[in-house]
N, C-alpha and C positions, 0 to 999 in steps of 0.2 A: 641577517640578510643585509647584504651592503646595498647600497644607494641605488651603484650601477642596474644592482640586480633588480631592484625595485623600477627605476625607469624602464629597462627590458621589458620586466611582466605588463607592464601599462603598454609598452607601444603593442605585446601580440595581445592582449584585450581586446587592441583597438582595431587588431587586424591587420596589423602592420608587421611582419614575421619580413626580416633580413632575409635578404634571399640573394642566392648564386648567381651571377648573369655568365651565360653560356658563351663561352667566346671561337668564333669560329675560322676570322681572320686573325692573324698575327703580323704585325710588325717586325723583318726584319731588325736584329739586333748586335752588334760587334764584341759587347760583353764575354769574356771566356765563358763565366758563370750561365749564363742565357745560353751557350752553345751546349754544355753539360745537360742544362733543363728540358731541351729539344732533343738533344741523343737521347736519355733516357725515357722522354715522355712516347718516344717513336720506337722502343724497343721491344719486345714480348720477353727479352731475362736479363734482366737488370743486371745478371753478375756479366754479364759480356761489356759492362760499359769500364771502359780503363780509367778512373779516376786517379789515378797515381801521380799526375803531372799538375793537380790543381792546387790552388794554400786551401786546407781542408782544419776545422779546428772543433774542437768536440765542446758543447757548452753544455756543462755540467757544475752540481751542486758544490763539489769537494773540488780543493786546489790543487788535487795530484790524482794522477791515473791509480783508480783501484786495479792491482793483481789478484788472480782467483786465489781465493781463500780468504781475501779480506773483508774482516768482520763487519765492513760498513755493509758490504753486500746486503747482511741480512735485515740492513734497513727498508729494505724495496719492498718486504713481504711485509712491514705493518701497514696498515692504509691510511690508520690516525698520518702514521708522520709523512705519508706522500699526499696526501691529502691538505696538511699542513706545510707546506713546500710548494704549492702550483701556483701559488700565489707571484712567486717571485719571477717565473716563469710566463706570466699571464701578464704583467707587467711589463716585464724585458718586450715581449712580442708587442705589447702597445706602443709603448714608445717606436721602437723598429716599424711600425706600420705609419705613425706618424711621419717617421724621418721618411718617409717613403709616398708623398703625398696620401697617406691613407688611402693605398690600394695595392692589392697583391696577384698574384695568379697561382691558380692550386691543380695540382693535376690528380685526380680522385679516378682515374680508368674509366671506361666506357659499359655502362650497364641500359643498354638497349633492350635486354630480355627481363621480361618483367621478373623474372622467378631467381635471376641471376643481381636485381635492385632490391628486393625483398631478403637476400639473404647477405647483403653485405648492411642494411641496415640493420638487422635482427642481430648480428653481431656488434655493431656500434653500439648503438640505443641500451643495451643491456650493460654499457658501460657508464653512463652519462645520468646527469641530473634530470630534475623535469625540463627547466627551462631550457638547457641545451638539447631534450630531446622533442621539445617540442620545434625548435629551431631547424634539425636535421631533418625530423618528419616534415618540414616546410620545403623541403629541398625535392621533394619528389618527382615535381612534373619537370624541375628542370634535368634532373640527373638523370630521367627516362629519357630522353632525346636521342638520336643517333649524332654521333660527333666522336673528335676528338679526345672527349673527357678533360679539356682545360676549360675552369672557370676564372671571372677575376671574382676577388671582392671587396668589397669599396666598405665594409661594415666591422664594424672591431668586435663586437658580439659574435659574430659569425666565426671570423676568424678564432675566436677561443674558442671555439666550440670544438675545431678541429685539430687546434691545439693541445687542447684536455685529452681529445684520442690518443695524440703523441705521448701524453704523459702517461695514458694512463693504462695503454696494450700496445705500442711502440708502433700505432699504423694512423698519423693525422693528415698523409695525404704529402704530396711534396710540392713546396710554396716557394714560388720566386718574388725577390722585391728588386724592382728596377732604377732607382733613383743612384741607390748604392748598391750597386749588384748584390746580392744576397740568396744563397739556395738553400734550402731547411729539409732536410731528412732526418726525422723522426726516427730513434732508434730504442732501445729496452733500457729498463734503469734511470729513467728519467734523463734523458740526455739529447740532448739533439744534435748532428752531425753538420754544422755550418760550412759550405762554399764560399770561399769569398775570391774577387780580381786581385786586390792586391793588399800589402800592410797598410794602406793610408785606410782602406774602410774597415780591416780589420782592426787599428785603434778605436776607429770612431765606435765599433759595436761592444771593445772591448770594455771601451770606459761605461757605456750602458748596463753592461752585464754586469761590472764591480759594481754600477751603484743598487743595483740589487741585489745583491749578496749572490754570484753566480760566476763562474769564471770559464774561459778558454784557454780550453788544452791542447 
């Protein structure tokens, strides 16, 4: 158990479990990236939204696009080694949180019907560690709310939590960071699918991602 993990358990001992805060107004934003985040967050089928015109860049483990049939493929099905790999991933997104005054917004959809909160958690939870699921079960009375379904969050705990989702069934939620424009879609194979405004923030996340052994494609 690392360190981190050992401060986590002591703070929800003590009752202190990170939690979502429900965000109901928004701030206007000029960002392309933050226009993308509002088309899709306001959409009901994601494939209607035209992404085709944005710098889009895939962060992933391997320094070249796997084609079907490549034998790395069949590394996604051991667990030992995806398991052994989140690390790097769990890292990248701290740092990115920091550069980002440590605070994010996640859009997780709207589950107002109790039976319709219960079955998107019964899916997650059966993915995740104790301490990550006692984290999401902390999330409850906020994720019951009527609303938009955008949260921010201001906790790096949290944020891996939903993280770990992305890595680990391709569905952590889609996370904007506003300092340096940044949009996160989680996608299968360990990968996540980065928006970015332009090549000046696309360096800055790139040199983060090599110093983790991680690259954009």
């Amino acid at each position: 158990m690392t360190k981190m993990e050992k401060n986590s358990e002591i703070k929800i001992v003590d009752g202190i479990i990170p939690k979502l805060i429900k965000v109901d107004t928004l701030e206007q934003r000029n960002d392309m990236v933050w226009k993308l985040f509002m088309e899709i967050s306001n959409t009901d089928d994601y494939d209607d939204v035209d992404q085709d015109n944005y710098l889009q860049k895939n962060l992933d483990l391997f320094n070249r696009v796997m084609d079907e049939g490549d034998e790395r493929l069949n590394l996604f099905t051991n667990d030992y080694f995806c398991l052994s790999q989140e690390s790097k991933f769990l890292d990248f997104f701290k740092r990115v949180f920091e550069l980002n005054n440590k605070q994010c917004i996640i859009n997780l959809g709207e589950y107002s019907k109790r039976e319709e909160l219960v079955e998107y958690l019964y899916y997650k939870l059966k993915n995740l560690d104790e301490l990550d699921t006692v984290i999401l079960l902390g999330q409850v009375d906020v994720l019951s709310q009527r609303g938009a379904g955008l949260y921010k969050i201001e906790n790096v705990e949290l944020l891996k939590t939903f993280i770990k989702l992305g890595l680990r069934i391709g569905s952590g939620g889609l996370v904007y960071f506003e300092k340096i424009p940044l949009l996160v879609e989680s996608a299968f194979d360990m990968r996540f699918i980065l928006t970015l405004n332009d090549k000046e923030g696309l360096e800055q996340y790139r040199a983060v991602a090599e110093s983790e052994q991680l690259h954009l494609l």
